[in-house]
C-alpha positions as CSV (number, residue, x, y, z in Angstrom):
1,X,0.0,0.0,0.0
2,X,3.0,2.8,0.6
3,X,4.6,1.3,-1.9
4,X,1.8,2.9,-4.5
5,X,0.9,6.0,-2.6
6,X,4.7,7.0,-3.1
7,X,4.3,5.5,-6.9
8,X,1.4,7.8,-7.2
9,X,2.4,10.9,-5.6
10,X,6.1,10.8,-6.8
11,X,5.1,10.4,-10.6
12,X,1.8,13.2,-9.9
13,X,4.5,15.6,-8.5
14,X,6.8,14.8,-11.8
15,X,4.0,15.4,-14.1
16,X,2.9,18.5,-12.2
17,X,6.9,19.6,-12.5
18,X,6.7,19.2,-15.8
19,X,4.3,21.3,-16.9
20,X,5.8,23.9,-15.0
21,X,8.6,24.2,-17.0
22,X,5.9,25.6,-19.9
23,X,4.7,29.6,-19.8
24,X,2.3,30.4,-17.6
25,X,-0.9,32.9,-17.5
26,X,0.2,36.1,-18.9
27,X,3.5,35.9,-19.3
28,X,5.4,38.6,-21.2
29,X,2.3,40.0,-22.1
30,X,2.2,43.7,-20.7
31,X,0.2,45.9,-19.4
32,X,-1.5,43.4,-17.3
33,X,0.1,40.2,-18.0
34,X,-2.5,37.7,-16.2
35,X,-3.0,35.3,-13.2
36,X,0.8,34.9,-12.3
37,X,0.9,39.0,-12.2
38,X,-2.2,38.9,-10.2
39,X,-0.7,36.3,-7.6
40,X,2.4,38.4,-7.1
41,X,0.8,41.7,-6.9
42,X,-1.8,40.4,-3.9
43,X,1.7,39.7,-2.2
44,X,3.2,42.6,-3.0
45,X,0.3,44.7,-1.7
46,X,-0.6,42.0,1.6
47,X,3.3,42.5,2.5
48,X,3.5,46.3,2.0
49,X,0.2,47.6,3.0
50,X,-1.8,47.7,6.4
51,X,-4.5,44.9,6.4
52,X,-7.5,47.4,6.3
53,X,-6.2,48.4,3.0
54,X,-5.9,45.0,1.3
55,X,-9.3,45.2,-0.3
56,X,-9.6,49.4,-0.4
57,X,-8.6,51.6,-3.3
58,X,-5.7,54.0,-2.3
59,X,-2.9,55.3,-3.7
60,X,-0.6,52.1,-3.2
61,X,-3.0,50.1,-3.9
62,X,-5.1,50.3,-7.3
63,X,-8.1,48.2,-7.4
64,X,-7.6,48.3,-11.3
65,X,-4.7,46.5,-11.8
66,X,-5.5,42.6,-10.2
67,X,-7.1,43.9,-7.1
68,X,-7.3,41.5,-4.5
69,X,-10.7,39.8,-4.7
70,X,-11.0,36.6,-2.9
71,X,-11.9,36.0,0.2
72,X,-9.7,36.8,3.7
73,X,-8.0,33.1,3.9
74,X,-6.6,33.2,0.2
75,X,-5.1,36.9,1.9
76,X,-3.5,35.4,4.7
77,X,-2.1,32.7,2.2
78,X,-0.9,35.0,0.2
79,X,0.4,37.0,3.4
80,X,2.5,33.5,3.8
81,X,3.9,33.0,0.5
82,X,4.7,36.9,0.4
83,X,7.0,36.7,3.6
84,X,8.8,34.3,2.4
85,X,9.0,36.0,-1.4
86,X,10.3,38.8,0.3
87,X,12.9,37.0,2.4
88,X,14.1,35.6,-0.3
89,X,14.5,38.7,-2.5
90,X,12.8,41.5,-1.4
91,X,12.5,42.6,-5.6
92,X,10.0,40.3,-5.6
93,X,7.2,42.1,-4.1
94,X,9.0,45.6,-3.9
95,X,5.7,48.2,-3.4
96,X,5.2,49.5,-7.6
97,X,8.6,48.3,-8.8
98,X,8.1,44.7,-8.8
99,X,5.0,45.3,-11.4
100,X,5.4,42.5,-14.6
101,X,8.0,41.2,-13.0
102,X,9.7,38.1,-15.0
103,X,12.4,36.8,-13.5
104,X,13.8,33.3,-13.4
105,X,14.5,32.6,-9.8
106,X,11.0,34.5,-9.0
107,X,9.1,32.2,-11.0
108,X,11.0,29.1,-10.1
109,X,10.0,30.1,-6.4
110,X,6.0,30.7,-7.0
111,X,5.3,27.5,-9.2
112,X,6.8,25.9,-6.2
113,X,5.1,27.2,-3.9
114,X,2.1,25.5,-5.9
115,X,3.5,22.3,-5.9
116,X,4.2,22.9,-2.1
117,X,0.1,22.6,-1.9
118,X,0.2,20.0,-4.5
119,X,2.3,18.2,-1.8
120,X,1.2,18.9,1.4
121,X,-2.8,19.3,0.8
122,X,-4.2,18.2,-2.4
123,X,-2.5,14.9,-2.9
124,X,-2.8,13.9,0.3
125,X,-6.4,14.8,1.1
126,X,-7.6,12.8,-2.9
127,X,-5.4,10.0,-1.8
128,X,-7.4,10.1,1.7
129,X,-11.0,10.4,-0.3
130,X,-10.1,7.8,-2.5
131,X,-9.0,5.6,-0.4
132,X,-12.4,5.9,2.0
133,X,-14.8,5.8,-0.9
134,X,-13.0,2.3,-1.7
135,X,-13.2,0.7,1.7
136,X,-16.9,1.4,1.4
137,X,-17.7,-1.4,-1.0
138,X,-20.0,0.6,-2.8
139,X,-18.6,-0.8,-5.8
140,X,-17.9,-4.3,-6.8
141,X,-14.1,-4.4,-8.7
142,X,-10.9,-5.4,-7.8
143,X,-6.9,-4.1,-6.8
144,X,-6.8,-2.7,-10.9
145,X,-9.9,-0.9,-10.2
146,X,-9.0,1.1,-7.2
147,X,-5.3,1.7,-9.0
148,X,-7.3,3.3,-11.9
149,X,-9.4,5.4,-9.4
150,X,-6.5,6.9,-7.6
151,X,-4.8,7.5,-11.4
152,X,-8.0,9.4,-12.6
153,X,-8.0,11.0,-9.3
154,X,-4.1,12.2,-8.6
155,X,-3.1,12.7,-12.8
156,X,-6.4,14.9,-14.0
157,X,-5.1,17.1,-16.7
158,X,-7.2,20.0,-15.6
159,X,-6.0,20.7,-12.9
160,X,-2.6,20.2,-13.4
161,X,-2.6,22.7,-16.4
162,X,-5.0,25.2,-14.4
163,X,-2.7,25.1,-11.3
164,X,0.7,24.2,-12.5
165,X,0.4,25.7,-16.0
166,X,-1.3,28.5,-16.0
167,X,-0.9,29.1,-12.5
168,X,-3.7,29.4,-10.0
169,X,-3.8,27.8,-6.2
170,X,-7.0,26.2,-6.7
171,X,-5.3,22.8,-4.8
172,X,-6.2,24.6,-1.7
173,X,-9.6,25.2,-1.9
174,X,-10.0,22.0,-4.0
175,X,-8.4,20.3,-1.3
176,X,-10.0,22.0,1.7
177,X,-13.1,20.7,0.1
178,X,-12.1,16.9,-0.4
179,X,-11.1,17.0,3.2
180,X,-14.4,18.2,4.5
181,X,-16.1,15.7,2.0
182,X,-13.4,13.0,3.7
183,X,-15.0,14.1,7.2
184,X,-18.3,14.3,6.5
185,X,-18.3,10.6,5.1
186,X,-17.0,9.9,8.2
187,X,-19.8,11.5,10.0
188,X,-17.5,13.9,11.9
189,X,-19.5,17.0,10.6
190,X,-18.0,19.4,12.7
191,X,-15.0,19.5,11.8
192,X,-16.3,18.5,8.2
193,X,-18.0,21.8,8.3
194,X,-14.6,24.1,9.4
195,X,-12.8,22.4,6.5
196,X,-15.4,23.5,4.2
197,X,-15.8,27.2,5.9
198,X,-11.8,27.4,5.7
199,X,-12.6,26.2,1.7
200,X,-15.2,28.8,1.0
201,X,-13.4,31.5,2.5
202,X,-10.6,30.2,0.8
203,X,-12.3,31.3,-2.6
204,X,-15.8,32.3,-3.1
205,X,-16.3,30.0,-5.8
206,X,-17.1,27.0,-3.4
207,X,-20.6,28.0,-2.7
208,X,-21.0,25.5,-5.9
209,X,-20.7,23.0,-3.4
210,X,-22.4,24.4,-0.4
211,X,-25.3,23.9,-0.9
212,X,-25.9,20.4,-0.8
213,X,-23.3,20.7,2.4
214,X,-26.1,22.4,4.3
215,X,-28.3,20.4,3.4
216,X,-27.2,17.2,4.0
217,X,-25.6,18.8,7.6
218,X,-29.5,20.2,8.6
219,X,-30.4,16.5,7.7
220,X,-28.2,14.7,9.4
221,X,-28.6,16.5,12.4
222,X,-32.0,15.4,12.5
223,X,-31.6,11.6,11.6
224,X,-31.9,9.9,15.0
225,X,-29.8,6.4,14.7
226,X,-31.6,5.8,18.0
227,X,-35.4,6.2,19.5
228,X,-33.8,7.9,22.6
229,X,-33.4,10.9,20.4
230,X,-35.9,12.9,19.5
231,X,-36.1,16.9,17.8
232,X,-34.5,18.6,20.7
233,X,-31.1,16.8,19.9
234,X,-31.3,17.4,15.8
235,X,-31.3,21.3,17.3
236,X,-28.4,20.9,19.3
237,X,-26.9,19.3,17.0
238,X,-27.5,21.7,14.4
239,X,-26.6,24.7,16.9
240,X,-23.0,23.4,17.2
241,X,-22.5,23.5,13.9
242,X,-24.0,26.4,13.4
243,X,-21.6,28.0,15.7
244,X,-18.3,26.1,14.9
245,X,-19.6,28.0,11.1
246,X,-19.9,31.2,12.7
247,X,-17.1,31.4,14.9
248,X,-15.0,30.0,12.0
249,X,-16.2,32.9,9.9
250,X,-15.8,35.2,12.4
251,X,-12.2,35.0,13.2
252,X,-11.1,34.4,9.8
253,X,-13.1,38.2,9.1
254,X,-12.6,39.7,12.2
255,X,-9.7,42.3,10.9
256,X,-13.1,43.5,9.3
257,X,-16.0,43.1,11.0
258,X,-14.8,46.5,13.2
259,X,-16.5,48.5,9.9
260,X,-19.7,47.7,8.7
261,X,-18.1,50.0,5.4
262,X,-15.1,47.5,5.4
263,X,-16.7,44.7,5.7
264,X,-19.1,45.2,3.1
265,X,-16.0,46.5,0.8
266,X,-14.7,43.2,0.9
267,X,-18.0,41.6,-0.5
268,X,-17.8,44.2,-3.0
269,X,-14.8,42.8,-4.2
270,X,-15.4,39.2,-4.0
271,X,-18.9,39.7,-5.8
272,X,-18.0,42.1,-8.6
273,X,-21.9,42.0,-10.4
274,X,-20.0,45.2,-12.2
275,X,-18.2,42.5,-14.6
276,X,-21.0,41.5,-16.2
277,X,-23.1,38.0,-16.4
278,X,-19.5,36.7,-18.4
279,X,-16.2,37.7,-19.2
280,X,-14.9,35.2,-22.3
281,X,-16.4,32.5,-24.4
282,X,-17.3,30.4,-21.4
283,X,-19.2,26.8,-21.8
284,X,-22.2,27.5,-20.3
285,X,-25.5,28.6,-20.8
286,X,-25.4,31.9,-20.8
287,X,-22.9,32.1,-23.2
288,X,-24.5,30.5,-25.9
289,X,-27.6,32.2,-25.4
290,X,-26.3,35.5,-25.6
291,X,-25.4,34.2,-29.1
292,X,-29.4,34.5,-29.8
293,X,-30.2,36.9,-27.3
294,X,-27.7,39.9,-26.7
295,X,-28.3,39.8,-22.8
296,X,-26.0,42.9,-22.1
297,X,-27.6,45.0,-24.7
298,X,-31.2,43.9,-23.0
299,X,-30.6,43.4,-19.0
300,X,-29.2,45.3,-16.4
301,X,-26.6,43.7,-14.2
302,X,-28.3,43.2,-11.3
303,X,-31.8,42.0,-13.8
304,X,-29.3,39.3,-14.8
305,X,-28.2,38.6,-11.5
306,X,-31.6,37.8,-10.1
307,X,-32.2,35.6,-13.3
308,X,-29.2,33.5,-12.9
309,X,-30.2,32.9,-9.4
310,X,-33.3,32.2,-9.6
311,X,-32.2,29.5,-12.9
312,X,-29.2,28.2,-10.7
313,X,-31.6,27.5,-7.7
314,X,-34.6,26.4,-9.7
315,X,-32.1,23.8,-11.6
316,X,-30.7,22.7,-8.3
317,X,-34.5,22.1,-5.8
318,X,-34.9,18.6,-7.0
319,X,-31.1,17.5,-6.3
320,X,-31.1,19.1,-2.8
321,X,-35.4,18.0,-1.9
322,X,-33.9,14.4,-2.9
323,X,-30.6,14.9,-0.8
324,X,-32.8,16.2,2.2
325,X,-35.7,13.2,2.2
326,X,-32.7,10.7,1.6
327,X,-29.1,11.7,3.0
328,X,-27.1,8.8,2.9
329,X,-23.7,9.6,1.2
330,X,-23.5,8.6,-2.2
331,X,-26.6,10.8,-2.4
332,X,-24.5,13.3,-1.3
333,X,-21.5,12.9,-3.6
334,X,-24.4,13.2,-6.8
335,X,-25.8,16.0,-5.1
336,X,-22.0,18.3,-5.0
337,X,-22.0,16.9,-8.6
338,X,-25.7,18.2,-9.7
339,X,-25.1,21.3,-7.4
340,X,-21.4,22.3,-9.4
341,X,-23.1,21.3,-12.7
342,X,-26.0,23.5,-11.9
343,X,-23.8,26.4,-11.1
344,X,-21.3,25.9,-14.1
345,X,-24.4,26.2,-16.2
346,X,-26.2,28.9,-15.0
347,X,-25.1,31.3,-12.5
348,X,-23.7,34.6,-12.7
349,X,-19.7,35.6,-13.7
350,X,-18.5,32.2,-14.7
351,X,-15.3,31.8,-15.7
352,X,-14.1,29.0,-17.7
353,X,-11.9,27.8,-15.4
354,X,-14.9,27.2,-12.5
355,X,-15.7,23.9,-14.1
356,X,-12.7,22.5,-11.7
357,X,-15.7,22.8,-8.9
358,X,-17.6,20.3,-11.0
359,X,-14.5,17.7,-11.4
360,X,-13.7,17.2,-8.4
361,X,-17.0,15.5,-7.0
362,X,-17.2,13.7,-10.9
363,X,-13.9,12.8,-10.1
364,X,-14.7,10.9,-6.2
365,X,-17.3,9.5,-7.7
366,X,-15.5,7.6,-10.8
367,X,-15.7,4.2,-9.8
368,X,-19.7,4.0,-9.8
369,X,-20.1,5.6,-13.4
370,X,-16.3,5.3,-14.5
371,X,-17.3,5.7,-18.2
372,X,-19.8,9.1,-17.5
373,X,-17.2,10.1,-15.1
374,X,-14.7,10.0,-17.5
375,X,-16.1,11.5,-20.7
376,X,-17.2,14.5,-18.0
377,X,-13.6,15.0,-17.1
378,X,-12.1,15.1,-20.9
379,X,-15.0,17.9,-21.6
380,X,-14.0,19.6,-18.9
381,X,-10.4,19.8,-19.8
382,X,-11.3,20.1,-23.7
383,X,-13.5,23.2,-22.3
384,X,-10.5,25.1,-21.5
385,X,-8.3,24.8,-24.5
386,X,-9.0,28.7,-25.7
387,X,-7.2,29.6,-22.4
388,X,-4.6,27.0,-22.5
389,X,-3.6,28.0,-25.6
390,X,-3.3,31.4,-25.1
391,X,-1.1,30.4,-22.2
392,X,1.2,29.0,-24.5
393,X,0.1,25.6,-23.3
394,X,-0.9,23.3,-26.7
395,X,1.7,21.3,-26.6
396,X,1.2,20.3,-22.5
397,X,-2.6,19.7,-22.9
398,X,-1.9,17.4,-25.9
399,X,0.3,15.4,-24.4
400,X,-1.0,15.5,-20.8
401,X,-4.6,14.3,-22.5
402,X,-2.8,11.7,-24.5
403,X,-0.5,10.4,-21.8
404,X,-4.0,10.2,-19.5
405,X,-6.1,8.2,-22.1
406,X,-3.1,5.9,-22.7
407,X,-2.5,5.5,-19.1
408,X,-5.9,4.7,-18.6
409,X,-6.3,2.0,-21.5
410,X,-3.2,0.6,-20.0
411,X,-4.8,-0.1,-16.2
412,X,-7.9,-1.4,-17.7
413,X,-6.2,-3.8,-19.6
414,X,-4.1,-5.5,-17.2
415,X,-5.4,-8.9,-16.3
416,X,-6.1,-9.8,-12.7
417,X,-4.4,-11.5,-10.4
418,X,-6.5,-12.7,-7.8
419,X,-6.4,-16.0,-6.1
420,X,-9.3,-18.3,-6.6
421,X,-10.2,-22.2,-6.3
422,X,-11.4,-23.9,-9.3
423,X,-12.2,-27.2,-10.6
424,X,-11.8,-29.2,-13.1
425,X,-14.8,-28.5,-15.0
426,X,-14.5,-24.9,-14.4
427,X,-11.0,-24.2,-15.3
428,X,-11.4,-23.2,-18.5
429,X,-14.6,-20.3,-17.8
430,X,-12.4,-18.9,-15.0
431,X,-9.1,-18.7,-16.9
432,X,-10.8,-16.5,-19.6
433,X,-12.2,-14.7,-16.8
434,X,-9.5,-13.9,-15.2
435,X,-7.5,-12.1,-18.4
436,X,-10.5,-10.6,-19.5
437,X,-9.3,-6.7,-19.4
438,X,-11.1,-4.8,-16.5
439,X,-12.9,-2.6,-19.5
440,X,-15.1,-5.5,-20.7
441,X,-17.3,-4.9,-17.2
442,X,-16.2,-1.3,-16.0
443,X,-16.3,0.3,-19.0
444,X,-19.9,0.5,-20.7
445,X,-19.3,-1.0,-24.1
446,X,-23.0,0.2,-25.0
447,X,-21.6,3.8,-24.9
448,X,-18.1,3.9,-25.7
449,X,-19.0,5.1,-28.8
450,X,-20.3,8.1,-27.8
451,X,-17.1,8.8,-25.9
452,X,-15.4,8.0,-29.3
453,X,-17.3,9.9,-31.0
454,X,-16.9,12.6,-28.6
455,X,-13.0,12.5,-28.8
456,X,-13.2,12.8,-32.5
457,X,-15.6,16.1,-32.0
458,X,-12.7,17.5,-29.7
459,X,-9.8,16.7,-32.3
460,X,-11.5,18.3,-35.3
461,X,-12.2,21.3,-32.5
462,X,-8.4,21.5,-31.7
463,X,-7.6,21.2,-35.3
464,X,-9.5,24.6,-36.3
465,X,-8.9,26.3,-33.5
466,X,-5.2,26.2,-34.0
467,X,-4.4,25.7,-37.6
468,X,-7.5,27.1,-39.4
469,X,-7.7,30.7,-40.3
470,X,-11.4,31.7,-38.9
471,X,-13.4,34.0,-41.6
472,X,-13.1,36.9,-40.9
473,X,-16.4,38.7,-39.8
474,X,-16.2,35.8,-37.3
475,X,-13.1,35.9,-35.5
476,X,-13.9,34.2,-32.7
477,X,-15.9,31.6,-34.0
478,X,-14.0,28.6,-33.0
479,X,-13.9,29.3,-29.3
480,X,-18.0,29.8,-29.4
481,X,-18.0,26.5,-31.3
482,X,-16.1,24.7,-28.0
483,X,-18.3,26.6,-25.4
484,X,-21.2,25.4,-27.3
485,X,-20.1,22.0,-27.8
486,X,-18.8,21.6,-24.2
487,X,-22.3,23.1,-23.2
488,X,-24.5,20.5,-24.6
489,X,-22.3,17.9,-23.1
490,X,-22.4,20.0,-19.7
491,X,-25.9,20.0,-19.9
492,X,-26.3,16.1,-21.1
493,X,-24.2,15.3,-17.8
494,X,-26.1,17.0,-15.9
495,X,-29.1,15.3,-17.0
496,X,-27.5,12.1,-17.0
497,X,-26.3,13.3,-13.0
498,X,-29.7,14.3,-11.9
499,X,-31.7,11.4,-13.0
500,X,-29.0,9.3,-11.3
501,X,-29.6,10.8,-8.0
502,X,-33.5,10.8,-8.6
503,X,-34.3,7.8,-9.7
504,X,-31.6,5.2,-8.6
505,X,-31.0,6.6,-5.7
């Protein structure tokens, strides 16, 4: 057993290596460069700058250029990784002279500070998840199937070019999350719920998961294992975890909560409605619609913003009634998928990069749909190809994708192993049994077309995008074509998702 967890996390942190060695977000690309420059300004200004001025426009610090806009843990992170940056070589976060700055030993330093997290909190806490989810039974496989789980789980391509390519710390909050999912499972909700406080406050982006959180907390605290208790204990139950919640939030914002004006400032900033319902070709629904229906030229921001909610929470009532009449815990794990999906698809200021919320409950839940589970994850990496390759990043997503599939056709291929008594007249049935590759029964043979078929879509995608000259009245027609084809498979997953949890459950 250490033997592969050491197997896994050494070739995970080789593969995550390597892609760091490709350009990252922005790079050489002045006046704003991109999500790099935005990591190293927040620790430029958290270093230099008095803590009530971390989230206020002044004259050091310009809300206009990568304003700090997450929410007070990803600020005391930063705070971290700054000291040290600053120890180091105090030119790295030097107050307005460190702007764009490109140096060698500066970014050797913050892509490893990423696979820092990589190391000590997201590998660990997947490895943890996967490992729990498999000691459940909940699936009937073997040793090659749990190998492939942890694979799918510890090598996903998206987030390895998101994190370690482009550049992004979404390791912590992804792995904040897993660890709350890890206690939860274990039905130790309290501290369940401060791991995914820390995670939300980590970045705002995890209220795609927190719903079904709440409500599978509010129900467990009222499912009695016993007779002896009754409603009185479901409310102290849910009081403690409403204060553990509270007092979590509360010292994590207290440098805030002094001013109602600052902390209502730092809201401001971590909901920008300003920005508008989206950025960039983004694969949801919005997106595509606006195609149709210009909705900046016919809604107000804030008209948009009560539309997307009330879409997001109409889509997401049936998963989270179903999650509250029936919360066991793989009813949970569908209901953080159909909650992400939900979100992905139709709530306000998505960026194309949020669909990492919805992979990471697709990607705990791979061994009891591995095929769907599967197919969701290439989409979801596939999605993000404009950005990639502006990033510089082709050549990594190719061969990341490539050596992923491969590696996966490779572990469902290799023949068992285990031990079992036969007879004579049965030697022959159980032989064949035993090399028959693990695809035959994982895999659904009934759809493996689609996922062919699927793949085939992507390449001719890739092939336009990046070797075709788009007409041009349309320049940006290629992107539109990948949010809209990632969005109808969004949308069929999330069909596929919902009707799982609803009617199989």
């Amino acid at each position: 057993m250490i033997a592969k967890v050491v197997l896994a996390v050494s070739t995970a942190m080789l593969i995550r290596s390597i892609v760091s060695l490709h350009p990252y977000s922005g790079e050489n690309t002045p006046p704003m460069f991109g999500d790099f420059e935005a990591q190293r300004h927040w620790q430029e200004i958290v270093v230099n700058l008095p803590i009530a001025d971390w989230y206020t426009n002044t004259t050091d610090n310009d809300l206009m250029y990568w304003g700090l806009d997450y929410p007070p843990l990803t600020a005391y992170h930063t705070y971290i990784v700054g000291r040290v940056a600053q120890y180091i070589n105090p030119k790295f976060v030097e107050l307005h002279e460190s702007r764009g700055l490109t140096d060698d030993s500066h970014k050797h330093f913050m892509r490893s500070t990423v696979l820092i997290a990589d190391l000590l909190l997201y590998l660990p806490a997947i490895l943890i998840c996967c490992r729990m989810i498999s000691s459940k039974n909940w699936f009937k496989g073997d040793e090659r199937i749990d190998n492939l789980y942890v694979a799918v789980a510890v090598l996903y391509p998206g987030q390895i070019l998101i994190d370690n390519g482009h550049f992004q710390y979404n390791n912590i909050s992804l792995g904040l999350a897993v660890m709350a999912i890890v206690f939860v499972l274990r039905n130790q909700n309290i501290v369940g719920a401060i791991f995914f406080t820390l995670s939300l406050n980590y970045k705002q982006m995890e209220l795609y998961h927190a719903l079904p959180f709440f409500v599978y907390l509010l129900a467990s605290c009222f499912k009695y294992p016993s007779k002896k208790m009754g409603f009185v204990d479901g409310l102290k139950r849910l009081t403690k975890l409403g204060v553990v919640v509270l007092l979590t939030f509360a010292v994590l914002w207290l440098p805030w909560l002094g001013s109602k004006q600052s902390a209502l400032q730092v809201l401001h900033r971590i909901f920008p409605l300003a920005r508008g319902v989206f950025e960039d070709k983004v694969s949801n629904v919005w997106c595509i619609v606006n195609v149709a229906l210009p909705l900046r030229e016919r809604f107000s921001n804030d008209q948009m913003a009560v539309i997307c909610l009330t879409c997001t929470l109409a889509s997401l009532l049936p998963s989270l009634v179903h999650l509250f009449r029936q919360p066991n815990q793989k009813t949970f794990l569908l209901s953080l998928v159909n909650s992400s999906l939900a979100f992905f698809l139709f709530s306000f200021q998505v960026h194309e990069k949020s669909i990492l919320l919805a992979t990471l409950p697709i990607t705990l839940y791979f061994p009891l749909d591995p095929l769907l589970c599967l197919w969701f994850l290439q989409v979801a990496t596939f999605s993000m190809l404009p950005l990639l390759v502006r990033d510089g990043l082709l050549l990594a997503f190719i061969a990341l994708n490539a050596f992923y599939l491969l590696l996966i056709k490779l572990l469902t291929e290799i023949p068992s192993h285990r031990k079992e008594k036969i007879t004579e007249y049965k030697i022959d049935v159980l032989r064949l049994a035993r090399i028959q590759p693990i695809h035959s029964t994982f895999f659904d043979k009934s759809k493996l077309w689609l996922f062919y078929l699927s793949l085939c879509g992507q390449i001719v995608l890739l092939i336009c995008l990046v070797w075709v000259p788009p007409p041009v009245h349309l320049p940006h027609i290629f992107p539109l074509l990948i949010s809209a084809f990632c969005c109808a498979h969004f949308t069929y997953f999330f069909l596929c998702f919902s009707y799982k949890q609803l009617f199989t459950m």
